[in-house]
C-alpha positions in Angstrom: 11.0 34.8 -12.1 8.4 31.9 -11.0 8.6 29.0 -8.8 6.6 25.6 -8.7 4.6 24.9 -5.8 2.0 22.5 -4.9 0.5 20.1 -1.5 2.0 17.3 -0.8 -1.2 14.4 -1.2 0.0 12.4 2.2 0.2 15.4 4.7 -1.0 18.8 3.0 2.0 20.6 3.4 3.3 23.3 1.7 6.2 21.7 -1.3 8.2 24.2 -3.5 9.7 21.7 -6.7 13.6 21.5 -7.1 15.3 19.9 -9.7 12.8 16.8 -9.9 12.0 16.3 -6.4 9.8 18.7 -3.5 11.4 20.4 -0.8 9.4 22.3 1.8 11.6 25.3 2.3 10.9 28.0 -0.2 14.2 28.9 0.1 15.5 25.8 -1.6 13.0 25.9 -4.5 14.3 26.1 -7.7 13.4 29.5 -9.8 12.9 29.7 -13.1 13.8 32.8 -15.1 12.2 31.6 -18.6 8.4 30.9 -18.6 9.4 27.3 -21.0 11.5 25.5 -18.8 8.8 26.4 -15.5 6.1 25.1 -17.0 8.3 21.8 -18.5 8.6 21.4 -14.7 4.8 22.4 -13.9 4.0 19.5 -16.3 6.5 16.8 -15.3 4.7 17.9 -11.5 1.4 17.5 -12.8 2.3 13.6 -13.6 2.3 13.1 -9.9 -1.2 12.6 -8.5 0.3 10.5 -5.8 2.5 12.3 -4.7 1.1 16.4 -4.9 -2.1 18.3 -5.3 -2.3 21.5 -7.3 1.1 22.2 -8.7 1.2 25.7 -10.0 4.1 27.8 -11.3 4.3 31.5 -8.8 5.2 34.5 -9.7 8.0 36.0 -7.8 9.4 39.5 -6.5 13.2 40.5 -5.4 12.7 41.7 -1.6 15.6 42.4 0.3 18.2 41.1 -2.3 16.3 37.7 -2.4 13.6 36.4 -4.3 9.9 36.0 -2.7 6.3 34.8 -3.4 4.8 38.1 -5.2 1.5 37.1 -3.9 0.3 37.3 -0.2 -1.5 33.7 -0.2 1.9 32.7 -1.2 4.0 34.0 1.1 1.6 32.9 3.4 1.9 29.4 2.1 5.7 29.3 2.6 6.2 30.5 5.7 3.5 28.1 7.3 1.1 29.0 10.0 1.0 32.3 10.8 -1.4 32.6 13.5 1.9 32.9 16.1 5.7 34.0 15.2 6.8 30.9 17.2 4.8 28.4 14.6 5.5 27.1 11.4 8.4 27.8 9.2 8.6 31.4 9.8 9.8 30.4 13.2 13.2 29.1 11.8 14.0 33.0 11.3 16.8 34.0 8.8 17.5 36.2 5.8 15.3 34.1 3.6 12.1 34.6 6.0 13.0 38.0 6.0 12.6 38.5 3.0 9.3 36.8 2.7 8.1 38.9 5.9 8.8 42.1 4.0 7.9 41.5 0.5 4.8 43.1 -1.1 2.7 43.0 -4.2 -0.5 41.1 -5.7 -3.4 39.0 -3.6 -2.6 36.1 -6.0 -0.5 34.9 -8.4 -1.1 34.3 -12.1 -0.1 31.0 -11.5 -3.1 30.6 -9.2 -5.5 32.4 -10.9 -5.0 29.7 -13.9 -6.2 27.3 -11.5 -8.8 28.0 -10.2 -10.1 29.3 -14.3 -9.6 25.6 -15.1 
């Protein structure tokens, strides 16, 4: 399972991609199960220079019976600042922050990793 994240050009924030447009909860991105149709997304995201900055598909891992950023940096990312509980995204609490508090597995993701190759 992967996502599509990226920065948003105008602020720097953290954007996950869903169903054409960004959303800044990683909760509401859209996952994709099949490698094609993430990276017809990754390249439709790509085509926005305006709008984002490094758009790059994430690979995911089931914690807590939802899905989360496999990746520290990741999680990281989505749950915004995390030099205080009280800041950031991670403040809002919930199951889906949970689940990104708990989750475990690689420093990066491939996703990432392709990046920076490029």
């Amino acid at each position: 399972m992967k996502a599509l994240t990226a920065n948003r050009l105008d602020d720097g924030e953290v954007v996950f991609w869903k169903a054409g447009r960004w959303v800044e909860r990683f909760a509401e991105a859209e996952l994709f199960a099949g490698a094609e149709t993430g990276e017809v997304a990754e390249a439709h995201a790509k085509n926005q220079p305006t709008v984002v900055v490094d758009a790059y598909l994430i690979d995911l891992v089931e914690s807590e019976g939802l899905w989360a950023p496999l990746s520290y940096r990741e999680r990281i990312r989505a749950l915004g600042p995390t030099n205080h509980l009280g800041h950031g995204k991670q403040a809002e609490g919930g199951a889906a922050i949970q689940a990104l508090q708990h989750a475990s597995g690689a420093a990066r993701s491939t996703g990432r990793v392709n990046l920076i190759k490029r």
